[in-house]
N, C-alpha and C positions, 0 to 999 in steps of 0.2 A: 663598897660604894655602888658598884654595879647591881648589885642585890636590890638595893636600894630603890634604885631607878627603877629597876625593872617591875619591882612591886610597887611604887608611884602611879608607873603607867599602867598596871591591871587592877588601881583603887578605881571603884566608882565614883565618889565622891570628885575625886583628881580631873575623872574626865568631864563629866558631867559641868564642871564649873572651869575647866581650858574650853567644853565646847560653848559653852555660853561667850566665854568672852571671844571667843575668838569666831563667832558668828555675831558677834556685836561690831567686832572690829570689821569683817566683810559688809555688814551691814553698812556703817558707816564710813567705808572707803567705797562704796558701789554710791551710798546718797551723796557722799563729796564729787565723784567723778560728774554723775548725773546735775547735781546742783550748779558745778563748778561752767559745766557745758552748758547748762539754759542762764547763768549770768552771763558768762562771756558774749553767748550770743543776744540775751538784752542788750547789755554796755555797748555791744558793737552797735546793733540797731540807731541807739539813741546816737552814738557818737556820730553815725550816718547821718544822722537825721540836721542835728545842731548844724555840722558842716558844711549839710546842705544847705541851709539857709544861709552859713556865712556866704559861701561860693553865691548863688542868688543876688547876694546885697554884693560883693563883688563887681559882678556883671552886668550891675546897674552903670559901674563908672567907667563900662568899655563903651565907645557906639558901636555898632556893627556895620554902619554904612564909612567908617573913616580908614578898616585894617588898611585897603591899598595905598593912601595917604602915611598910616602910620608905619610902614615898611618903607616908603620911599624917601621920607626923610623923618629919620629920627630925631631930628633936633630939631622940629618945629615946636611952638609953644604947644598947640594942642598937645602934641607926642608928651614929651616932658609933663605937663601938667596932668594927664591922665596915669602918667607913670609913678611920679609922687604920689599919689590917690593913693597906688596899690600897693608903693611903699608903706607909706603910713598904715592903711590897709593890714598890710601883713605884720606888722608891728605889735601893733592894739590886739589882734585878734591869735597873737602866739601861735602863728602858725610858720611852720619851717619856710616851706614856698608858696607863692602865688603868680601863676604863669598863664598866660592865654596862647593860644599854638591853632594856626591855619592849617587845618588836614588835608591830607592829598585825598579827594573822594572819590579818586577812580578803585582803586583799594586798601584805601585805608592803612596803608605801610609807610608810610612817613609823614611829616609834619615841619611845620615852618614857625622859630619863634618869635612872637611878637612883645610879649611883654612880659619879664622874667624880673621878680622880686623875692629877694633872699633874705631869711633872721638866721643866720648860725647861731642866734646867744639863744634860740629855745632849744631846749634838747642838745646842745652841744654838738648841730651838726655845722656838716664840713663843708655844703653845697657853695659852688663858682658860677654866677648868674652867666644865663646864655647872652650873646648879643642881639638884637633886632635883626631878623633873617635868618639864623641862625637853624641850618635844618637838621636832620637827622633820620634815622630808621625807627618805627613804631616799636618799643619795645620786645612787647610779645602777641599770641595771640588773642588773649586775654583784652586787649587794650584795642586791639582791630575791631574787636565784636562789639565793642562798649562805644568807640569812637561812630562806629556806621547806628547803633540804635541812637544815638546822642540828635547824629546829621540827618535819619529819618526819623527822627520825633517820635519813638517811641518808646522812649521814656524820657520822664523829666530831669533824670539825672541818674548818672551811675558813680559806685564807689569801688577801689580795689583794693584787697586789706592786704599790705607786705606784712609778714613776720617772719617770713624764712627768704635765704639766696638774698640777701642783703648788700651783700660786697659792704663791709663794712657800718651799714649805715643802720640805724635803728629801728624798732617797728613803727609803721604811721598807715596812715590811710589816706587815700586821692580821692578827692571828689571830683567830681567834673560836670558843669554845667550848659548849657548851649548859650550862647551871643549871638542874637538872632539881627537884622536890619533891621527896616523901615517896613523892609515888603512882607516880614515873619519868617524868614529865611534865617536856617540857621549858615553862620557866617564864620564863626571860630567857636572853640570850646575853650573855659576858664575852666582851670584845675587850680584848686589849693590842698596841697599836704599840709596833713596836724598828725603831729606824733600821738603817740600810744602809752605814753608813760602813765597817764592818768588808770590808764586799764590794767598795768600792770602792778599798781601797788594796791589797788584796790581789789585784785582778784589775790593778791597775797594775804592782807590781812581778812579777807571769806578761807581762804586753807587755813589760816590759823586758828580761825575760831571754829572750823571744824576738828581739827586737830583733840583741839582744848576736849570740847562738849563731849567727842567722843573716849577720850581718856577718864574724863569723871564717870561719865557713863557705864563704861567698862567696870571701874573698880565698884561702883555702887551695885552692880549684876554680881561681881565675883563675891563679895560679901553678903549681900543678899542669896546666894544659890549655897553659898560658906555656910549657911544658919538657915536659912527655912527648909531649902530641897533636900539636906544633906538629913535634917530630924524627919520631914515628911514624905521622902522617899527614899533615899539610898539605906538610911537604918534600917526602915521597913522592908527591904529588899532583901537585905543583908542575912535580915533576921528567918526572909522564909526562905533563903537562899539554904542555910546551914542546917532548916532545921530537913530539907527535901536531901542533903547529903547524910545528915543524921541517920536519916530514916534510909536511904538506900545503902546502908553500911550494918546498921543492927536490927533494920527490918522487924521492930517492936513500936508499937505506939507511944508517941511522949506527948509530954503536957501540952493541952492547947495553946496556940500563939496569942487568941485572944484579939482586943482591939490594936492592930500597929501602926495605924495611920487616918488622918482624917479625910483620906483619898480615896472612893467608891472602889475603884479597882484594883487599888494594893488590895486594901479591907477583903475585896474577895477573891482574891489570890489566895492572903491568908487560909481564910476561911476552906477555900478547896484543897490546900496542901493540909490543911486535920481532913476533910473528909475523904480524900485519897488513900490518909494513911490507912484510917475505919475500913474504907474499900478495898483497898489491898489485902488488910489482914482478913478480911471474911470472904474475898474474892482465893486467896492460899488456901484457906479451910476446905473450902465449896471443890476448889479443884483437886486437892488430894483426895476429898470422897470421889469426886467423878472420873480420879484416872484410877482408884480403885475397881469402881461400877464398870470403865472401861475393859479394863481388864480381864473381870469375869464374861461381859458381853464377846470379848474377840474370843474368849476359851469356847462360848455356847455356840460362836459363830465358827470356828473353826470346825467342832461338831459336826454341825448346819451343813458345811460345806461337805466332808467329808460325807454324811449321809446320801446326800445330791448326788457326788461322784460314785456313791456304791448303787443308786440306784438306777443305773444306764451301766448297759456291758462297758467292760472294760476290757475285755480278751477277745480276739474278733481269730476265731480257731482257721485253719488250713481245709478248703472242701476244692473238692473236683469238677466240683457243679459252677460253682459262686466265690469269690473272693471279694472284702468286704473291708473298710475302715472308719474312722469316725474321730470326732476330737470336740470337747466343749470347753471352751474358756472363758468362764463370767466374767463380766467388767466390775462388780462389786463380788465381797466374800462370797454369797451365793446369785442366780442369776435366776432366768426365766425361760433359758432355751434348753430344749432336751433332745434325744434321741433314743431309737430305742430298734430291735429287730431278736426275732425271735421265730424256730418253725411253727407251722399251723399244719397239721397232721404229718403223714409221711414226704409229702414231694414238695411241700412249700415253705414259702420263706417275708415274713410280714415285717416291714419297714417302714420307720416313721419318724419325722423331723416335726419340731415345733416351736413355737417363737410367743411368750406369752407375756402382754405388754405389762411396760412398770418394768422394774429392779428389784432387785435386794430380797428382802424376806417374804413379802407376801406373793411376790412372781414366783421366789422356788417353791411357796404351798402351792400355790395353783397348778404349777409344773409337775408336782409328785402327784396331786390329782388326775390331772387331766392322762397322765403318763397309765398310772393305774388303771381310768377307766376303758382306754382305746386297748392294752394290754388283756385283760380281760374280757371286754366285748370282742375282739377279734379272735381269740379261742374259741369262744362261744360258735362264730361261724358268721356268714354273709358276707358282700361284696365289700369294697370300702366305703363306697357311697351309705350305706344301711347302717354302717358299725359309726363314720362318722355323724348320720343324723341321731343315734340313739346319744353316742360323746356327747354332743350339740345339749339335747333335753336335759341330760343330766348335770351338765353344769349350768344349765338354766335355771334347774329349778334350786339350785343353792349359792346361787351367785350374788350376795348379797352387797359385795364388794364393787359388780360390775366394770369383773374382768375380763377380759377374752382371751383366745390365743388365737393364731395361724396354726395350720396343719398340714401335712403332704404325708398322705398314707399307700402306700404299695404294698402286693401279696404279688410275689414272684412262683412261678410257676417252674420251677429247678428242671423239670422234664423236657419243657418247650420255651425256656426263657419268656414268656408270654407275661406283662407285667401288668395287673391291675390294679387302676389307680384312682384317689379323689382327691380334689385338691381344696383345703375351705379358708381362700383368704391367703395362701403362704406364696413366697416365691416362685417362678418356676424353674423345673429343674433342668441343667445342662445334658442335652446327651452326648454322648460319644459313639459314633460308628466308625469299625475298625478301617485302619487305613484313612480316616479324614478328620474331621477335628469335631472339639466340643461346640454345639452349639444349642440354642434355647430351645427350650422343649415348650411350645407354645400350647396350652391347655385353659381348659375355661375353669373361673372361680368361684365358687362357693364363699357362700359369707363366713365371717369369721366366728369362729367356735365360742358360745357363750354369749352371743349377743343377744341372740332370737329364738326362742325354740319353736318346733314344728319345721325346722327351714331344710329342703328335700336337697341333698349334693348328686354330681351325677359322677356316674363313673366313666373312666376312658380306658382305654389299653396301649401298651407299647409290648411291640415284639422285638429282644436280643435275639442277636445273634455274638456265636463267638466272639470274643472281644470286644465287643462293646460294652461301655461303660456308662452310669448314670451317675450326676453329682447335685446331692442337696446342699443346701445353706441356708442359715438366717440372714438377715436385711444388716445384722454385724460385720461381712465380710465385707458388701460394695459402699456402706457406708461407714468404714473406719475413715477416721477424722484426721489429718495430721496436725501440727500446728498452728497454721493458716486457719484451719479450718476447712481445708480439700479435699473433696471426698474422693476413696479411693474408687469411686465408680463399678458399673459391671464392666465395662470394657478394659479395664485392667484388668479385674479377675479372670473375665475368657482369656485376657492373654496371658497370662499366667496357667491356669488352666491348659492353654495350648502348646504351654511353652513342656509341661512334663503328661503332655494326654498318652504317651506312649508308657510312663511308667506304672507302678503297681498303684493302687486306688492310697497305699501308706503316701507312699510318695510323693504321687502328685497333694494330698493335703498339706504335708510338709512343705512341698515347694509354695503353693498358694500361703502358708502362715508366712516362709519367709518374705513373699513378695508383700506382706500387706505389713508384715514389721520392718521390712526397709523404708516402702512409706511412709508409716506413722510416724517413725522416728522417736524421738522423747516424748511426744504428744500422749498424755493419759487414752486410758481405752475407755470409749463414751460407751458403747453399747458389747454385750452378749454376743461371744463369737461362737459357730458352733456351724461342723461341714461332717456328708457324708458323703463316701462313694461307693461304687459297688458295681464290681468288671462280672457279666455272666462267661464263664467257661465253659459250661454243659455240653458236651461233645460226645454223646453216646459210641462207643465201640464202630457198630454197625451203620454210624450216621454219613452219609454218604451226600456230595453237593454235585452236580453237574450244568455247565456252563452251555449254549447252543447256541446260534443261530435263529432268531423268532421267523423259520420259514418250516413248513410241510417236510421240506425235504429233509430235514433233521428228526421227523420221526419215529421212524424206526431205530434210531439211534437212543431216543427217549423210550419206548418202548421195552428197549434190551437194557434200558438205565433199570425200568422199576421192577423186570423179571427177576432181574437177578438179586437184588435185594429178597422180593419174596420171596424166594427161593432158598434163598440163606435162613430166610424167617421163617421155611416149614407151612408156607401160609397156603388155608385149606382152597383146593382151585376158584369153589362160588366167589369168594371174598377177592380169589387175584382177580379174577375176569372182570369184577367188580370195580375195583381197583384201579384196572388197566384200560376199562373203558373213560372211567372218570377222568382219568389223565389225559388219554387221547382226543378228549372234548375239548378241556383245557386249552392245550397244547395250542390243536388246531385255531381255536379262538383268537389265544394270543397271536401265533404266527398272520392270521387274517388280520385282525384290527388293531392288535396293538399302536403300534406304529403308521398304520397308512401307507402311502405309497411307499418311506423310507425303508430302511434296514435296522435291525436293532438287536441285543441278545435277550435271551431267556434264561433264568437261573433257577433249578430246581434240585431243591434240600428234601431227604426224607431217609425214613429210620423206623426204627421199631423200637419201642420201649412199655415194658409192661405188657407185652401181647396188642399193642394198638400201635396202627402204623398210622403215621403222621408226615404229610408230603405241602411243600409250601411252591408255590410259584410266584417267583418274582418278574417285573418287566417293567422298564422306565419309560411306557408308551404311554399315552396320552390318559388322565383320569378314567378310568369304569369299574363301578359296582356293578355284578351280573347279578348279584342279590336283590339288588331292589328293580331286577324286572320282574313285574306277576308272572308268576306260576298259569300255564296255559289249561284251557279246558279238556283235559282228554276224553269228556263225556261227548265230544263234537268228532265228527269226523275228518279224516284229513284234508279233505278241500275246503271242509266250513271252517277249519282253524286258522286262524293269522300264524304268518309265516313266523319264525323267529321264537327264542325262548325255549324248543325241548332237549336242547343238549343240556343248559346247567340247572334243568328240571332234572333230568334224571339222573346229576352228580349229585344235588338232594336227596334224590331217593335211594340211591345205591349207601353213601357214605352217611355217616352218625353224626357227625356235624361238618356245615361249611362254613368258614367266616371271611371277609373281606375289610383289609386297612389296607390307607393311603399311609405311607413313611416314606418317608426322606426321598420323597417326589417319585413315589413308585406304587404299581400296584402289588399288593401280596395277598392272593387265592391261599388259602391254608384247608387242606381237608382231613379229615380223621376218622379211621376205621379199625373200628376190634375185628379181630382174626378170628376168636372165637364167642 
């Protein structure tokens, strides 16, 4: 029996025709509620109304100029004969009572009765007539407000409907009218009750014949929903219901449904549950061949990959000069950033990052290209600016794709850490100097490789020293995404960077990959991750640093610094004296102008390597190039010459090269001379 039910209540048919009726039946209990409530309050209106007239015709047979007579003696003829009036009065007109009552008008809270006529045989009530005089308390407040608009004439009559708080007695309605004098003054109010029976049988048999209309109404919807809706909708429903279970159970195509209904939208229900099935089975077909095609594609792309990865070092070997690391992670199978380093004769060392836009397959051709051509042209020889403009033409002239890359090319000089660079278009890179931390290495840009040919890049230099480190990147590192969509910024990466700048170049990438996969978190990788670093350690035997004082009086001290190196280095006397006059120009210079009136040190690094000795002077005094002063006329004699300019004339002319950089807020004089 429960089975029963239960499957009742999950027929379509079932519900579909309980909801019909029984949205017939809310229907038609909300239009009885509503119906019931604008008759009532008609009936009442009129009943108002009639009433009102009687009380009117009433009030005709009070005077108004006689109440204080008809209070003082009730049993004069007037009294009595107006009294019979309203008996009769109340008689003829079936109304319970008819009473006229003297209001107190200071506030309307009691009253005085003057002429009180009773029918108990209407309605079967119980009322005991007042006597003449007869006072009492104003009912409620209801009857205060009504009484004072009555006695200030604004309105012509008021009515109050009892139907509840009864004490016994029945529903009825009070009219009340004014009894006005001679002067227009109103003088008493005439109230007549008339019961309510009439409203209450007449609003019973309106429920019944809603009642009725709605019951036929119902079953005429239930049989009618029983046979029309049941053949031209829930069959039709039923039918594409079984056949969409069919089909996702043996997943083969069956007979078409055909025409099931004369309903637009069943019809094409139908209609789409066949074409679905057609779709489905040619949509299975189409994607067994395409996760076949798939398949063979991740094998060529695995390949793909694999190639990429063999064609950038993988082994980054142990030197005493250079230590070195590197890491590339594509966001898709293959990617678009590269890296790459390799020597260029006996003492150097050529390094290079790249970031070539787009994804996927066509950025890793471009990437083995471009990878190739910079490889290649920089064996050949020249600066990076030269080797990068020749890259530049050559992918100009086959770029039909109109791709580009970023570029950041260096050639380290293992001897003197001395690093020469171009930069077309890429990041710039972090430095690190030992003892302080990573920070940007601010350098000018050249356009991006591949866009423009003929475009000239320019080259810059950086000089290591011990410990110091340089760190490349792609635009993957500061712009990994996490969920949000937040980017891990540079300022994360320096700090991260900062957080491992003391360990080996492996390391610190390691720690920068975990800081930016903490970040990420779940977040897919949007772009091409790819970092390099690379610590100079080149620390020759014989390399010697000394620290001073930038004043005179530290001289001789500097003096006995470069003897004795020479000295170690067998160097032939012309070249020491040579040498040592150079320094002592230097020297002097710094100790005079470096600094100004303050105090300050001087720091001087040199060595010999290869038979050429090599001395730097460093000092954190105020910016000067002594290079870009002219070279003085010695064809002039000495009073005709302008003072100034022959000391670092003739460290020009004694030594084989001079060069002068600004780093890391300091001057560094570098000179270089062969021995022999």
């Amino acid at each position: 029996m429960k089975k029963k039910i239960k499957k009742l209540r999950a027929d379509l048919a079932f519900n579909i025709i309980g909801f019909i009726v029984l949205l017939l039946l809310l229907l038609s209990l909300i239009t009885g509620v509503v119906g019931y409530a604008g008759f009532t309050a008609a009936f009442q209106k009129e009943y108002a109304e009639s009433t009102f007239h009687m009380a009117n015709t009433a009030a005709a047979l009070v005077h108004g100029d006689r109440l204080d007579s008809y209070l003082t003696d009730s049993d004069s003829a007037d009294y009595v004969q107006t009294k019979n009036a309203l008996d009769v009065f109340c008689q003829r007109m079936s109304v319970s009572l008819v009473y006229v009552i003297e209001v107190d008008t200071s506030d309307y809270g009691r009253f005085v009765s003057v002429f009180n006529s009773v029918d108990n045989s209407v309605d079967g009530t119980s009322y005991t007539p007042w006597e003449p005089g007869y006072r009492r308390e104003t009912t409620n407040d209801e009857y205060r407000r009504k009484y004072k608009a009555l006695y200030e004439k604004q309105q012509p009559y008021e009515t109050v409907y009892r139907t509840d708080h009864l004490k016994g007695q029945r529903p009825h309605i009070t009219t009340m009218v004014p009894v006005e004098d001679s002067a227009g003054q109103v003088a008493a109010l005439l109230c007549i009750q008339r019961p309510m029976s009439e409203l209450d049988s007449v609003r019973r048999g309106y429920l019944i014949q809603i009642m009725v209309s709605t019951l036929l109404i119902a079953v005429f919807a239930a049989f009618f929903a029983a046979g029309f809706l049941k053949n031209q909708f829930v069959v039709p429903v039923r039918r594409v219901s079984e056949e969409a279970i069919r089909f996702a159970k043996e997943n083969t195509a069956g007979a078409p449904l055909g025409e099931v209904s004369r309903f637009y939208e069943l019809q094409n229900l139908a209609r789409s549950i066949d074409t679905m099935e057609t779709d489905m089975l040619r949509y299975v077909d189409n994607l067994t061949a395409a996760t076949a095609e798939r398949e063979r594609i991740d094998a060529e792309l695995a390949v793909a990959r694999q190639i990429q990865a063999n064609a950038v070092p993988t082994e980054f070997p142990a030197s005493e000069r250079v230590e070195l690391f590197a890491s590339m992670t594509p966001a898709k199978e293959v990617g678009g950033d590269f890296y790459n380093f390799f020597p260029v004769g006996d003492d150097r060392l050529a390094f290079v990052i790249g970031d070539v836009s787009g994804k996927g397959v066509p950025a890793a051709l471009f990437m083995m290209v471009t990878n190739i051509l910079i490889t290649e042209r920089t064996k050949a020889g020249g600066t990076p600016a030269e080797i990068l403009r020749h890259v530049n033409d050559d992918l100009c002239a086959h770029n039909q794709a109109e791709m580009f890359v970023t570029l950041w090319l260096g050639i380290l000089d293992l001897s003197t850490g001395r690093v020469t660079a171009a930069n077309a278009g890429h990041e710039d890179a972090a430095l690190y100097r030992r003892g302080g931390s990573f920070e940007r290495l601010k350098t000018k840009h050249g356009l991006l490789a591949g866009s423009i040919p003929g475009v000239r890049y320019r080259d810059f230099e950086i000089t290591l020293e011990p410990g110091d480190k340089l760190f490349l990147y792609t635009d993957g590192v500061p712009e990994a995404t996490d969920s949000n969509n937040n980017l891990f910024t540079p300022a994360r990466m320096y700090e991260a960077l900062n957080r491992f700048c003391t360990a080996s170049p492996r390391d610190i990438l390691g720690g920068v990959s975990q800081s930016v996969q903490a970040f990420v978190g779940s977040a897919p990788q949007f772009d091409d991750l790819t970092m390099f670093c690379m610590e100079w350690k080149a620390l020759p035997d014989d390399k010697k640093v000394l620290t001073v004082d930038a004043d005179v009086g530290s001289l001789e001290q500097v003096t006995a610094f470069f003897d004795h190196i020479l000295e170690q280095a067998d160097c032939p006397m012309k070249a020491q004296m040579q040498i040592r006059l150079a320094a002592e120009e230097i020297f002097v210079n710094i100790a005079h102008y470096a600094y100004g009136e303050g105090k300050g040190k001087a720091e001087i690094c040199a060595f010999v390597a290869d038979d050429v000795f090599e001395a730097r002077f460093r000092d954190s005094g105020i910016p000067f190039d002594p290079l870009k002063k002219a070279d003085p006329d010695t064809t002039l004699g000495a009073k005709e010459r302008p003072i100034g300019g022959l000391g670092i004339f003739l460290v020009k002319k004694n030594m084989d090269e001079v060069t002068y950089a600004r780093e890391d807020n300091c001057n560094v004089l570098t000179i270089r001379k062969k021995l022999r």
